[in-house]
N, C-alpha and C positions, 0 to 999 in steps of 0.2 A: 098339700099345697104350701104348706109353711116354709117346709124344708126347699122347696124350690125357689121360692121368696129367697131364704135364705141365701141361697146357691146364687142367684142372681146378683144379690148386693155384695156378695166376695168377689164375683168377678167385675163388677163396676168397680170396683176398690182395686182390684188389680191392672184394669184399662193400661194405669202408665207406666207398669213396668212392661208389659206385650210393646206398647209404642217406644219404648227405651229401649228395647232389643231386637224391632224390628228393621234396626238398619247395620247395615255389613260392620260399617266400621266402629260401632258400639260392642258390636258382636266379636271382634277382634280383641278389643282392648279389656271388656269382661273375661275374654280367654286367657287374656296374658294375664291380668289379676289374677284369674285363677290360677295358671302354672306357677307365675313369679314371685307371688303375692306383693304388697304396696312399693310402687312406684312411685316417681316424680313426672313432670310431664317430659323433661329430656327424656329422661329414658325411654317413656312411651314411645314419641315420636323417634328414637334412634333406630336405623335402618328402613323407614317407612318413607313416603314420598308425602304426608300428611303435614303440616305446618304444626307448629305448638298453638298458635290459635283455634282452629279447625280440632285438634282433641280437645280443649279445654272448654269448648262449647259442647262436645259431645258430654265428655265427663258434667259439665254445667246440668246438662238434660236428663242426665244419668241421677245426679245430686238430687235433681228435684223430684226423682221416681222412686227416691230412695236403694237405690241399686248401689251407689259408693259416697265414700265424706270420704274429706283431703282433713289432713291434721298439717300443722306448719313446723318445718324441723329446720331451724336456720332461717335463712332466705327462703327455703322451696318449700310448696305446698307437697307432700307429698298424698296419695291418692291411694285410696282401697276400698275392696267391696265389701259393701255388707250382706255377706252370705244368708242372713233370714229373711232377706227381700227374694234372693234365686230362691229358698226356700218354697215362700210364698207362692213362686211363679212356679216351681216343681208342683206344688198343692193343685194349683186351679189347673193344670195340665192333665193331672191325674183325676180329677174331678169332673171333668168335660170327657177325661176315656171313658167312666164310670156310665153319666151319663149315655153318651153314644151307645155305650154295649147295652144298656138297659134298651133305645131307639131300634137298638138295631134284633134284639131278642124279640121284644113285640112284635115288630114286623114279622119274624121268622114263624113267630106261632101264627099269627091273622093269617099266611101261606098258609103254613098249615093246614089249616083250619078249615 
């Protein structure tokens, strides 16, 4: 029972990065991070129909899940992620498969059975 306790309170800790990525264009701009690595917002927004406001609230929401920091190089914030946060969010993914197949074996035996 511990360890599920356990298990519990990692994924309430995790809550705001799922909510940070569960919208398209968070999921876009986490992509390009990842290919590009750190951007500015121009660049983000160059070739997309999205305003520089509209990502800067995205990346805002991102900031606050821990998912990217901007560092400031000149005039422009420039933006990148912080890969131990997707970490994080890779953990608790694989933690709920674990999970599930433990759910999902039980049941197989009680057939069984």
């Amino acid at each position: 029972m511990r360890s599920s306790s356990r298990a519990l309170a990692e994924l309430s800790v995790s809550a705001p990065i799922f909510a940070a990525l569960g919208d398209q264009t968070r999921l876009r701009l986490v992509s390009r991070l990842c290919r590009d690595g750190p951007m500015s917002i121009a660049r983000l927004t160059a070739g997309t129909a999205v305003t520089r406001q509209a990502i800067t609230k995205h990346l805002r929401m991102m900031e606050g899940a821990g998912l990217v920091r901007s560092t400031r190089r000149g005039r422009e914030s420039v933006w990148q992620l912080e890969r131990r946060r997707l970490e994080d969010a890779q953990h608790y993914v694989e933690l709920i498969s674990r999970q599930w197949d433990g759910a999902l074996g039980r049941l197989r035996r009680l057939v069984e059975d």
